[in-house]
DSSP file (Angstrom, degrees, kcal/mol; ACC not computed):
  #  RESIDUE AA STRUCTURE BP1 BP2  ACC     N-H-->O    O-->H-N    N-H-->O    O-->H-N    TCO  KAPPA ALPHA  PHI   PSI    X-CA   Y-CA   Z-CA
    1    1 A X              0   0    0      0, 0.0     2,-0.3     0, 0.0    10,-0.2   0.000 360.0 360.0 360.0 124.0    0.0    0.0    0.0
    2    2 A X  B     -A   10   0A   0      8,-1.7     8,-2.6     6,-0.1     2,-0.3  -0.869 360.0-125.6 -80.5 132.3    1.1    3.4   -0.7
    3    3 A X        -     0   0    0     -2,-0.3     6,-0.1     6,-0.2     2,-0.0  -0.600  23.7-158.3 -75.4 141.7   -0.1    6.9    0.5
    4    4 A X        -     0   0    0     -2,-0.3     3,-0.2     1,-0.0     5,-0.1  -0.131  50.1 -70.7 -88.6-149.9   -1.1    9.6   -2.3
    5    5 A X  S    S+     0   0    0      1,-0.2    -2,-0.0     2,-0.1    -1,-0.0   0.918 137.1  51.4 -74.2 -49.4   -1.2   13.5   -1.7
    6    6 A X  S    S-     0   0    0      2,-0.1    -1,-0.2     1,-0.1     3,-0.1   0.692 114.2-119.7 -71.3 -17.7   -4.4   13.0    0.5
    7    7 A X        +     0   0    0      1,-0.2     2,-0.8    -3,-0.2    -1,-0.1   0.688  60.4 151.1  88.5  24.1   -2.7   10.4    2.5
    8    8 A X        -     0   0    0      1,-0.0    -1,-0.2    -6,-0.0    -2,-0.1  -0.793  52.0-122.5 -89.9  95.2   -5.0    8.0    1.7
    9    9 A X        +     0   0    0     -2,-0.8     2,-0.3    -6,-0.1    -6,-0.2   0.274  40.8 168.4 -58.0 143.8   -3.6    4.5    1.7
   10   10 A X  B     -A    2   0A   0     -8,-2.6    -8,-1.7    -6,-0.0    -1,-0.1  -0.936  40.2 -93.3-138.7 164.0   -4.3    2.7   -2.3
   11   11 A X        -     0   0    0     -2,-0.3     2,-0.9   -10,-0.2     3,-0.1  -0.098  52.5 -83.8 -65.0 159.1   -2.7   -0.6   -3.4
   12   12 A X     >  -     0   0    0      1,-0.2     4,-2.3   -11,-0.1     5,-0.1  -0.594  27.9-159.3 -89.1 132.4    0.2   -0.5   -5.1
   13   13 A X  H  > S+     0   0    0     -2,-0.9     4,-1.9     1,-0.2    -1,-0.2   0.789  95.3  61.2 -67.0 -16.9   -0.1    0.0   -8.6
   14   14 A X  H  > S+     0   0    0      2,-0.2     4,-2.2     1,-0.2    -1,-0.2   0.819 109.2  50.6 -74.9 -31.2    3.5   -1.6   -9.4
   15   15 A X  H  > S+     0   0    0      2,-0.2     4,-1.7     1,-0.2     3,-0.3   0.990 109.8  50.0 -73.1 -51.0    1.8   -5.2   -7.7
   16   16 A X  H  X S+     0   0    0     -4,-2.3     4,-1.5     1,-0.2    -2,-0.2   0.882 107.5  50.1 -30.6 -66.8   -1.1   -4.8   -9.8
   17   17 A X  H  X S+     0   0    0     -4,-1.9     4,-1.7     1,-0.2    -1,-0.2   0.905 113.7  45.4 -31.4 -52.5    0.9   -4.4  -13.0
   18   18 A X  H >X S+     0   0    0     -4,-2.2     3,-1.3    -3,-0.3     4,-1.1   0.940 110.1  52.7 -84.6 -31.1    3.1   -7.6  -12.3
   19   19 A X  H 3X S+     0   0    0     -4,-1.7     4,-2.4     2,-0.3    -1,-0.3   0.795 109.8  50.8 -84.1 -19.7    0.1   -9.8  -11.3
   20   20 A X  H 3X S+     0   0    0     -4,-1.5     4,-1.1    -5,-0.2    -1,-0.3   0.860 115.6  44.9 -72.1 -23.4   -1.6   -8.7  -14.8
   21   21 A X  H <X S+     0   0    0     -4,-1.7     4,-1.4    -3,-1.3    -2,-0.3   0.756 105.7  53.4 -79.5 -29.1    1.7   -9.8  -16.2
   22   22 A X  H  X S+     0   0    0     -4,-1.1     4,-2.4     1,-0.2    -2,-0.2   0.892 117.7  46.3-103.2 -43.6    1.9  -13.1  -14.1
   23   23 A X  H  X S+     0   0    0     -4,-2.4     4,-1.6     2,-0.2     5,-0.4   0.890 105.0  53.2 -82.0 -17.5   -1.8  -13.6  -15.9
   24   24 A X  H >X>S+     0   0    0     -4,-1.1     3,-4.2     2,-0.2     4,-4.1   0.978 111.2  55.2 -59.3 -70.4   -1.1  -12.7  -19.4
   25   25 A X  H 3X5S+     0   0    0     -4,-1.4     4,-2.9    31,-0.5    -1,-0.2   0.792 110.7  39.2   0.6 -71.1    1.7  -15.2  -19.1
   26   26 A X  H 3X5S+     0   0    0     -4,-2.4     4,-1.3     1,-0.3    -1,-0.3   0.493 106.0  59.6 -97.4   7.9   -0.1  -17.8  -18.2
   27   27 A X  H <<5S+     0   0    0     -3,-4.2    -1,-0.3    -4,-1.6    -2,-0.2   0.569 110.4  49.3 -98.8 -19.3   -3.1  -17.3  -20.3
   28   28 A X  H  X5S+     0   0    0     -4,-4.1     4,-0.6    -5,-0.4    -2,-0.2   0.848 113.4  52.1 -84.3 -23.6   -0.6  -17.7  -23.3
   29   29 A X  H >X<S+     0   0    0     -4,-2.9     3,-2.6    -5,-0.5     4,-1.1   0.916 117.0  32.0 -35.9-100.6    0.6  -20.7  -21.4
   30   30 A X  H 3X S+     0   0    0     -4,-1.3     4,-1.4     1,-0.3    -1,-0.2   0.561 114.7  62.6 -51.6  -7.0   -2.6  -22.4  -21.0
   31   31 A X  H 3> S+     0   0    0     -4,-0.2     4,-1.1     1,-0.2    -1,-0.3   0.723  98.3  55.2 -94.5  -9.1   -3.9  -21.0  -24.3
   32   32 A X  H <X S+     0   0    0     -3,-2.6     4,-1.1    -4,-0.6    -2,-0.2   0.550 113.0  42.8 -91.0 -35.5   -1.4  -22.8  -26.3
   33   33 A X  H >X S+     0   0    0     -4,-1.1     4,-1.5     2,-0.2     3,-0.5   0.931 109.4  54.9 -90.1 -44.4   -2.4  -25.9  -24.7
   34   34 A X  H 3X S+     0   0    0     -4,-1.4     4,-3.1     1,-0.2     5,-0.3   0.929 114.9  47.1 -61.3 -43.2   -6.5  -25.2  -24.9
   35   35 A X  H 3< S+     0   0    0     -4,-1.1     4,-0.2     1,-0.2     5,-0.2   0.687 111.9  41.3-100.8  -0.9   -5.9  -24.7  -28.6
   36   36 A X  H << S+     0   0    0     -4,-1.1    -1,-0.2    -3,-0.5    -2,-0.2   0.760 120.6  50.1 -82.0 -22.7   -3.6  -27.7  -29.7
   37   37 A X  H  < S+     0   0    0     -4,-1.5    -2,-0.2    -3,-0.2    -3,-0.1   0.870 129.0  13.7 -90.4 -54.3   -5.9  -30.0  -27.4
   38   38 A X  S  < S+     0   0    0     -4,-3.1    -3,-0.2    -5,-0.3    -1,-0.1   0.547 135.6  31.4-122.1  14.1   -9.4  -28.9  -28.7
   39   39 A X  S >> S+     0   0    0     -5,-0.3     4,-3.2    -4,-0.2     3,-1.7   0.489  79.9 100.8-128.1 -13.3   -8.9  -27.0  -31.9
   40   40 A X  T 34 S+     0   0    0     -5,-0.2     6,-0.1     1,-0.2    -3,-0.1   0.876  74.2  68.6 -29.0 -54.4   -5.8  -28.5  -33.6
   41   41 A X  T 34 S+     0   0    0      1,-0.2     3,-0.4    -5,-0.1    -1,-0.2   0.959 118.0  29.2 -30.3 -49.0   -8.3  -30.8  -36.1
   42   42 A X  T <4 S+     0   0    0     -3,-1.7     2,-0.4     1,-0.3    -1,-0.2   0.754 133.6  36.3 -92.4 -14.8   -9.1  -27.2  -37.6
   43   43 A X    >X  +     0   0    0     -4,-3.2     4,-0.7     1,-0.2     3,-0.6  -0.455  62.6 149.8-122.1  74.7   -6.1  -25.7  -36.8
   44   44 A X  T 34  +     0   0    0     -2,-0.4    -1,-0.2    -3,-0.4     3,-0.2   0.667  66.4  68.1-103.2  10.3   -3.2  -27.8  -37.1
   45   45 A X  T >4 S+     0   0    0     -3,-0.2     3,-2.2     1,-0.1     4,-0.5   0.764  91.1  75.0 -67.3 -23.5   -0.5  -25.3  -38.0
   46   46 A X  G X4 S+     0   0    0     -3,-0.6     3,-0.7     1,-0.3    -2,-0.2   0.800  80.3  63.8 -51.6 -32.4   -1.0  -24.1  -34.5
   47   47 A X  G 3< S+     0   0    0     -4,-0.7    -1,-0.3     1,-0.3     3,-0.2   0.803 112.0  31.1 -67.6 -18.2    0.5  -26.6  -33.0
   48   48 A X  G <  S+     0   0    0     -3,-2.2     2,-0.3     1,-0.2    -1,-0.3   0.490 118.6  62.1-113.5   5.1    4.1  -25.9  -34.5
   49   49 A X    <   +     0   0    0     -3,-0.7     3,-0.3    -4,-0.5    -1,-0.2  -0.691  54.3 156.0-142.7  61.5    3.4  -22.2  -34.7
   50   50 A X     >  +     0   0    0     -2,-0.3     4,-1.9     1,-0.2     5,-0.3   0.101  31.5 123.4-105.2  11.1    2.7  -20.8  -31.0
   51   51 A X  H  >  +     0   0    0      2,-0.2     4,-2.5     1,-0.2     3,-0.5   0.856  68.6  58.0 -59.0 -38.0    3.7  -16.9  -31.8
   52   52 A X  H  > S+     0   0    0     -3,-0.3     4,-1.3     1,-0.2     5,-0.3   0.977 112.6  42.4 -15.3 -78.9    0.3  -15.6  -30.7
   53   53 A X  H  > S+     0   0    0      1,-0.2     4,-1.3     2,-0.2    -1,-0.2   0.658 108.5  52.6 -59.7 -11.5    1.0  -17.0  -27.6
   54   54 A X  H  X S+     0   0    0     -4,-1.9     4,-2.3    -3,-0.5     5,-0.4   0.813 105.4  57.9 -83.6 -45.8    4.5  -16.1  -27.4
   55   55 A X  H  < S+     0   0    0     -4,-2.5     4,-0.4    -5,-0.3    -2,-0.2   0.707 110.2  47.1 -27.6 -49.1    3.2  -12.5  -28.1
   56   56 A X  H  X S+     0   0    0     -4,-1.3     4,-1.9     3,-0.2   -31,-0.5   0.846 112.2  50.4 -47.5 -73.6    1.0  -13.2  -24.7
   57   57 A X  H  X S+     0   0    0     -4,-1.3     4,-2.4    -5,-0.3   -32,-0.2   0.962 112.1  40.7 -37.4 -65.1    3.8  -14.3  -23.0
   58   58 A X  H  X>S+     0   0    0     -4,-2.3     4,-2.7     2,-0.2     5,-0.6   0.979 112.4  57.3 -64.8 -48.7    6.4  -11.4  -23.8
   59   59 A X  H >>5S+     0   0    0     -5,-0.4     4,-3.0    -4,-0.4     3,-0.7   0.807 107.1  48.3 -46.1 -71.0    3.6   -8.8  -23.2
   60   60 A X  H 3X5S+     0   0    0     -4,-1.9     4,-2.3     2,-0.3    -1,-0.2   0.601 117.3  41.0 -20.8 -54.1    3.1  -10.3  -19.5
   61   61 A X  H 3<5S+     0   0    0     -4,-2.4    -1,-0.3     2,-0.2     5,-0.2   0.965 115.8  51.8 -80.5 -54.4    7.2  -10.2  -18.7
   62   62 A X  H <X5S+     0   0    0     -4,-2.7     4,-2.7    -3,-0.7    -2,-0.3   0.920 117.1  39.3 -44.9 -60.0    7.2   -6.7  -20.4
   63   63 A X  H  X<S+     0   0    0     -4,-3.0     4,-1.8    -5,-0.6    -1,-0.2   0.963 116.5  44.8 -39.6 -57.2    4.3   -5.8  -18.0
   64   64 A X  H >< S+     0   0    0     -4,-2.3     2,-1.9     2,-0.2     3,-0.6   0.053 115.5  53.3 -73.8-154.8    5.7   -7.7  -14.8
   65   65 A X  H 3> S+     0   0    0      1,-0.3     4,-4.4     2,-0.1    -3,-0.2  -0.363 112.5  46.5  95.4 -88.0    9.5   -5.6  -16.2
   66   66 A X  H 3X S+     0   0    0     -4,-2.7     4,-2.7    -2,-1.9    -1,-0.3   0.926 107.3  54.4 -39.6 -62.0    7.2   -2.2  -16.1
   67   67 A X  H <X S+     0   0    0     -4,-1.8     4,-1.6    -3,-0.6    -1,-0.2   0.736 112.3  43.2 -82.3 -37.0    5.8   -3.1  -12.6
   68   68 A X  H >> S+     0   0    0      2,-0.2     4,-0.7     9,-0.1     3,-0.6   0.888 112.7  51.9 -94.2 -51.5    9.7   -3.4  -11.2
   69   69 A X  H >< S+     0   0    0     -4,-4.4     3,-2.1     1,-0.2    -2,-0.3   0.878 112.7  52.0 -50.3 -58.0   10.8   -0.2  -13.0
   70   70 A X  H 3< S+     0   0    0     -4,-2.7    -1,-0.2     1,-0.3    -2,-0.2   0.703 127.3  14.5 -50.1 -29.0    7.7    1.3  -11.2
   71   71 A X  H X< S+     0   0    0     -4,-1.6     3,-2.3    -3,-0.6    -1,-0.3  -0.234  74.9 176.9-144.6  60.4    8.3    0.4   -7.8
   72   72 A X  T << S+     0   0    0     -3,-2.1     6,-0.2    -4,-0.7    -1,-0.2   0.908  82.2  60.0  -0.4 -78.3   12.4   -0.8   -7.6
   73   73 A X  T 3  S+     0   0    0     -3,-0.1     2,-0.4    -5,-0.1    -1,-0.2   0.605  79.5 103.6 -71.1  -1.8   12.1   -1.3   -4.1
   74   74 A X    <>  -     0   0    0     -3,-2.3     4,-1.2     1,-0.1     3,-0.4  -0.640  45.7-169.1 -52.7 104.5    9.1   -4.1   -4.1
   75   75 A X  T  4 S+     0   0    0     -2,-0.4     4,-0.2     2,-0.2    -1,-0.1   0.322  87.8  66.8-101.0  -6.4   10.5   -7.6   -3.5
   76   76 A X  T  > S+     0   0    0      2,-0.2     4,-1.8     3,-0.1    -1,-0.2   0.632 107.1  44.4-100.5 -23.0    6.7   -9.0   -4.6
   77   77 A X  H >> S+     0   0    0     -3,-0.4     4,-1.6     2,-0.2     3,-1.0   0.939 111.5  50.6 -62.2 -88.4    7.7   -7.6   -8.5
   78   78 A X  H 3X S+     0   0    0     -4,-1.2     4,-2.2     1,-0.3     5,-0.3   0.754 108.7  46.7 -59.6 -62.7   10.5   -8.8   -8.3
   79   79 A X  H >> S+     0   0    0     -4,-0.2     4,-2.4    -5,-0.2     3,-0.5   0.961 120.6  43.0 -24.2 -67.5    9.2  -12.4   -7.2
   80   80 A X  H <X S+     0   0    0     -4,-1.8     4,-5.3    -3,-1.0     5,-0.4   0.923 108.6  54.4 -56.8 -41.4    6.7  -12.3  -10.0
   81   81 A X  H 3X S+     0   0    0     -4,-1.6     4,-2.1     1,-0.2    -1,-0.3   0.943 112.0  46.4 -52.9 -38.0    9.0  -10.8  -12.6
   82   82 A X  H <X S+     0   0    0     -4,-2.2     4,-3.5    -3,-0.5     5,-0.4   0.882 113.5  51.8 -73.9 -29.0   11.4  -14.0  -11.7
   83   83 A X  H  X S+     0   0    0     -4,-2.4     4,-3.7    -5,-0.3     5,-0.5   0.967 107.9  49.8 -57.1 -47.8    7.9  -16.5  -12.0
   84   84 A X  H  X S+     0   0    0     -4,-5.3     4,-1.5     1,-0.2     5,-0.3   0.930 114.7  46.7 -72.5 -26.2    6.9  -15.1  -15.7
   85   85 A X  H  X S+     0   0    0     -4,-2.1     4,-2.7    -5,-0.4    -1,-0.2   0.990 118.3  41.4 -66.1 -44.6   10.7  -15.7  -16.9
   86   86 A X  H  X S+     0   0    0     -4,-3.5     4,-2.1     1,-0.3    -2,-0.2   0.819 114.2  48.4 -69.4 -42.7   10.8  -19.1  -15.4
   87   87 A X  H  X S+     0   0    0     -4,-3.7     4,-1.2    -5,-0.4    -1,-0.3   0.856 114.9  49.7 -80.4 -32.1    7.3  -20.1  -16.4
   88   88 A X  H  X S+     0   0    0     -4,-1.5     4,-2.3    -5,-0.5    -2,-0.3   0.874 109.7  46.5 -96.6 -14.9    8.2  -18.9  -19.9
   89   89 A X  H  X S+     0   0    0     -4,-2.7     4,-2.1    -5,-0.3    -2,-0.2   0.891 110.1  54.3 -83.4 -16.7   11.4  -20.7  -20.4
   90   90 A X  H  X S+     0   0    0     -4,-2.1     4,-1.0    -5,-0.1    -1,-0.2   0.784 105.5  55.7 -50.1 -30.2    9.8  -23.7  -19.1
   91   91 A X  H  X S+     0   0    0     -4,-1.2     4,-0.9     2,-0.2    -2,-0.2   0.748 112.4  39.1 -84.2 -51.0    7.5  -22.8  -21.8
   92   92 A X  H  X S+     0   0    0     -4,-2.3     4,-1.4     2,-0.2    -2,-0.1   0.961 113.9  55.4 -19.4 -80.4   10.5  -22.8  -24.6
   93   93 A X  H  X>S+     0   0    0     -4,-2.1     5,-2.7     1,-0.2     4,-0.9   0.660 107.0  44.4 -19.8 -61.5   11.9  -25.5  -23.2
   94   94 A X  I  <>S+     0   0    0     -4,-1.0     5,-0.7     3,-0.2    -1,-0.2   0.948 124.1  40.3 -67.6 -45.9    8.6  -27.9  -23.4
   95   95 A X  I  <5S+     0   0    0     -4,-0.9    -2,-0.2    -3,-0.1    -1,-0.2   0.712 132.4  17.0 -70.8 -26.6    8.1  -26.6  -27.1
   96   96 A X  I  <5S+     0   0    0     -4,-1.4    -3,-0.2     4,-0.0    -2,-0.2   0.816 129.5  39.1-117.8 -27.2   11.7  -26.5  -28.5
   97   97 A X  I ><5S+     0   0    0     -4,-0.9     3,-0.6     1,-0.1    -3,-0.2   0.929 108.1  51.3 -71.3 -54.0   13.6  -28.5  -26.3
   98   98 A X  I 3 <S+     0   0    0     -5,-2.7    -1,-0.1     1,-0.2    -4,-0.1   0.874 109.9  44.8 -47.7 -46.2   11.8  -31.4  -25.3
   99   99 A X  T 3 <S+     0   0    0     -5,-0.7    -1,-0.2     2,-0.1    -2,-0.1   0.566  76.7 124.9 -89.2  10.7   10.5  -32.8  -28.7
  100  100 A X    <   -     0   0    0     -3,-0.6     2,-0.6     1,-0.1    -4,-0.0  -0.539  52.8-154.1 -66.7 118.7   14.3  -32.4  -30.6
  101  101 A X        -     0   0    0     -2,-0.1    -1,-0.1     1,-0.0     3,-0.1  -0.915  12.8-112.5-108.4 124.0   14.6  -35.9  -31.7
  102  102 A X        -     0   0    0     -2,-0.6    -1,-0.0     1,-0.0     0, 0.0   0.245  39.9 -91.8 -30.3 145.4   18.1  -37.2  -32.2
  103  103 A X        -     0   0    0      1,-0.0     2,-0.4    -3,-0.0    -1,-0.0   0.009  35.0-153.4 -50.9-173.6   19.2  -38.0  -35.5
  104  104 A X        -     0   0    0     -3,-0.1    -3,-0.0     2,-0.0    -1,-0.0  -0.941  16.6-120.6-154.8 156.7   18.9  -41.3  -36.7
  105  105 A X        +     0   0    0     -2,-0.4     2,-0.2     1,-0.0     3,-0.0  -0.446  39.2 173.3 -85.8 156.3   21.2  -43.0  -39.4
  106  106 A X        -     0   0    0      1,-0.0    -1,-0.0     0, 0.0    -2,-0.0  -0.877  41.6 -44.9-147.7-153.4   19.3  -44.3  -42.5
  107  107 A X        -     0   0    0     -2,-0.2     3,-0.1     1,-0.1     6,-0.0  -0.117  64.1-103.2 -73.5 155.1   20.1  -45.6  -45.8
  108  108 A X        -     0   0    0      1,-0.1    -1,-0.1     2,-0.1     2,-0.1  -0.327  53.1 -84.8 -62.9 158.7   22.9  -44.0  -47.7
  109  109 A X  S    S+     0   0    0      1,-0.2     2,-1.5     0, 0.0     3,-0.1  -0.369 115.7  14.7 -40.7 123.2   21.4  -41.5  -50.9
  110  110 A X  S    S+     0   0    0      1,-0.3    -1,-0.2    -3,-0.1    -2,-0.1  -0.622  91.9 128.5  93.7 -72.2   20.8  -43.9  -54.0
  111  111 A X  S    S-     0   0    0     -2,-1.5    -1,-0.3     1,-0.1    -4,-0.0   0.532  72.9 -83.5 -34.7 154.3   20.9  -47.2  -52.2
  112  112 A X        -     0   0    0     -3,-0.1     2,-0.4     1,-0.1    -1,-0.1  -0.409  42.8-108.5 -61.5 147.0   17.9  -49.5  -52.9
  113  113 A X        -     0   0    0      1,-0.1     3,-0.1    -6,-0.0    -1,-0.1  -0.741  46.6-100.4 -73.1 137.3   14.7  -49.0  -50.9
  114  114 A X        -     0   0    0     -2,-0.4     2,-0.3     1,-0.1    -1,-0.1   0.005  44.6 -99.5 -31.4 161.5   14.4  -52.2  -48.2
  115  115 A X        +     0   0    0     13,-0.1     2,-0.3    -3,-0.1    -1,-0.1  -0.589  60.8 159.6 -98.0 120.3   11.9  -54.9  -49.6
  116  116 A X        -     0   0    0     -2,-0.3    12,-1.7    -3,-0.1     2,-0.3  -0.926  31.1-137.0-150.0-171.7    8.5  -54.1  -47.7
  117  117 A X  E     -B  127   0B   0     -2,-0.3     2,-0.3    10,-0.3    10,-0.2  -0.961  17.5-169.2-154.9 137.5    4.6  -55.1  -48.5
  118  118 A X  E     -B  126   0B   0      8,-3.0     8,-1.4    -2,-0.3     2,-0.3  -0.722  28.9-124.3-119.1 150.0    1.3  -52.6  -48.1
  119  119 A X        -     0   0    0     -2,-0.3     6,-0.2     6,-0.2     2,-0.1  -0.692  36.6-141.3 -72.9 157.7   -2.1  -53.4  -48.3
  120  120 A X    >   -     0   0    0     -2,-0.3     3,-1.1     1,-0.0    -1,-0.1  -0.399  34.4 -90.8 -98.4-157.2   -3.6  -50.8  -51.3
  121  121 A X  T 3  S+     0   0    0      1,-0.3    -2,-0.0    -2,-0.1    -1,-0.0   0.140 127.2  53.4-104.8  38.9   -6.8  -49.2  -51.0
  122  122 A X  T 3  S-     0   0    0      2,-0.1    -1,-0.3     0, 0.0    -2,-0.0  -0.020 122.5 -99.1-147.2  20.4   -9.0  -52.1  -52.9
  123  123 A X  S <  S+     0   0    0     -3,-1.1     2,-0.3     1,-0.2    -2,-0.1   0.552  80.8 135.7  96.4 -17.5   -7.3  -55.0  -50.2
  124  124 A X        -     0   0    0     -5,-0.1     2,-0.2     1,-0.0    -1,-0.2  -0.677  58.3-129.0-115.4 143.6   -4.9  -56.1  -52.3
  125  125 A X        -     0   0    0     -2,-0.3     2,-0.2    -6,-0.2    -6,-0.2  -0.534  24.5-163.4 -84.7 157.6   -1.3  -56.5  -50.8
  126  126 A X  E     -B  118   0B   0     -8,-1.4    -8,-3.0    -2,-0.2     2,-0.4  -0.855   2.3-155.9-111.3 146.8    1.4  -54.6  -53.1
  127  127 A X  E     -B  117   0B   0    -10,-0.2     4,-0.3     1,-0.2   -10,-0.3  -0.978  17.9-137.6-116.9 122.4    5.4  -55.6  -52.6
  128  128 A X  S >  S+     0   0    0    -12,-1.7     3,-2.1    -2,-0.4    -1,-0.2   0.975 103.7  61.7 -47.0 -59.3    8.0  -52.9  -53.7
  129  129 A X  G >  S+     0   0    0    -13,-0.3     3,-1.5     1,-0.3     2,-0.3   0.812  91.7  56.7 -21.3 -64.6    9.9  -55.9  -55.2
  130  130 A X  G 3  S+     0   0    0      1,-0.3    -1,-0.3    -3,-0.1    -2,-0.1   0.454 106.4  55.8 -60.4  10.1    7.3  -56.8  -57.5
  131  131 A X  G <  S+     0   0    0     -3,-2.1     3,-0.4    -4,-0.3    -1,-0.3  -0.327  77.2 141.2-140.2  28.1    7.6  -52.8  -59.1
  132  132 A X    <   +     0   0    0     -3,-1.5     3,-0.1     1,-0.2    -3,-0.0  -0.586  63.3  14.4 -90.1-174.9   11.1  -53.2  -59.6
  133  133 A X  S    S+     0   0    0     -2,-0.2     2,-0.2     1,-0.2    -1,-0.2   0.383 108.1  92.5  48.2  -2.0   12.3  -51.6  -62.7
  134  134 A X  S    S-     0   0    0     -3,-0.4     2,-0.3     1,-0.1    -1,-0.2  -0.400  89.6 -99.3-100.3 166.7    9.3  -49.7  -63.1
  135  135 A X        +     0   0    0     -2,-0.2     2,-0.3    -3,-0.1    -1,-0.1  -0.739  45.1 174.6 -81.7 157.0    9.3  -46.0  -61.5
  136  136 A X        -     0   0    0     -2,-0.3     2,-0.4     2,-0.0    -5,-0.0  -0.781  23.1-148.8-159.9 147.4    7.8  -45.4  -58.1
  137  137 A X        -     0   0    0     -2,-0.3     2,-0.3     2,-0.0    -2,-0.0  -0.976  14.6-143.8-128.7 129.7    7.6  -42.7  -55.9
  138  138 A X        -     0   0    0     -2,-0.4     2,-0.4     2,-0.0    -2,-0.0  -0.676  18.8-179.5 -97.5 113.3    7.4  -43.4  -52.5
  139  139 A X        -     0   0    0     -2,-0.3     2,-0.5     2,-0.0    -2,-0.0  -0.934   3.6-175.3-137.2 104.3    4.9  -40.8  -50.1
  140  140 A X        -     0   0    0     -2,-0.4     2,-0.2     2,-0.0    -2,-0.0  -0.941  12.3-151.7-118.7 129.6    4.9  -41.7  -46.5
  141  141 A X        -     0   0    0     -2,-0.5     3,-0.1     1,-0.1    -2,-0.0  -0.652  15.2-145.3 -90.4 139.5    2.2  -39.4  -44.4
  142  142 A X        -     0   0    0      1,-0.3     2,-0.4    -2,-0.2    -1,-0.1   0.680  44.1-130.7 -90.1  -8.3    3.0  -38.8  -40.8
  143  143 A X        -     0   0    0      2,-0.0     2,-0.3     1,-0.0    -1,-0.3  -0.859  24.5 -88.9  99.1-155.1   -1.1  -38.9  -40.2
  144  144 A X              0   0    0     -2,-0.4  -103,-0.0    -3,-0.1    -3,-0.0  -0.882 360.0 360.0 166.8 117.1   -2.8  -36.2  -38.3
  145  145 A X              0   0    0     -2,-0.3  -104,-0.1  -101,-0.1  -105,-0.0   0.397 360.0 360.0-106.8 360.0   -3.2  -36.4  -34.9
């Protein structure tokens, strides 16, 4: 709490700021998740494409940021400012770090494709073998989750 000219105690406006920040944060947190979870079918570039929320995110530490210039000597800014960094590099972290899958070796350029057998779409099973010497191009879908 702070006094003004009338000496009439009001909240502090610098605590206010950081806790709007602490929520921006975390509604681009949680909003990133609400819209891969239940809108991805319609939206599925969202899921690899989170800049909205990152946009959320910045504003909230840019807020909480404001909220410490405003009142330096507050140790509850300061807290919050440390929460919205932490919560958004967790937030990186989950999105860039987590899902890096190592390489993995596969066959050298030009080498024959492996031997394998498909069903087609009338039931009937097809063998790469049997299409050798013919062309084919090869289209493997990762599916849609």
């Amino acid at each position: 709490m702070t006094a003004d000219s009338t000496g009439v105690k009001r909240p502090n406006t610098g605590l206010r700021l950081a806790f709007v920040g602490l929520l921006l944060v975390i509604a681009g947190i949680v909003g990133y998740f609400f819209v891969v979870f239940h809108l991805a079918a319609w939206l599925p570039s969202v899921r690899n494409d989170a800049l909205p929320n990152w946009i959320l995110v910045a504003a909230g530490v840019a807020l909480t940021s404001a909220a410490v210039r405003r009142a330096p000597r507050a140790l509850a800014t300061k807290v919050l400012l440390a929460v919205d960094l932490t919560l958004a590099g967790l937030f990186a972290a989950m999105l860039y770090v987590l899902p890096a899958v190592p390489a993995a070796t596969g066959p050298a350029v030009g080498a024959p494709a492996p031997d394998f057998a498909l069903v087609d779409q009338n039931g009937k099973i097809v063998r790469l073998g049997d299409l050798r010497g013919a062309p084919v191009l090869l289209v493997f879908y990762r599916g849609h989750w």
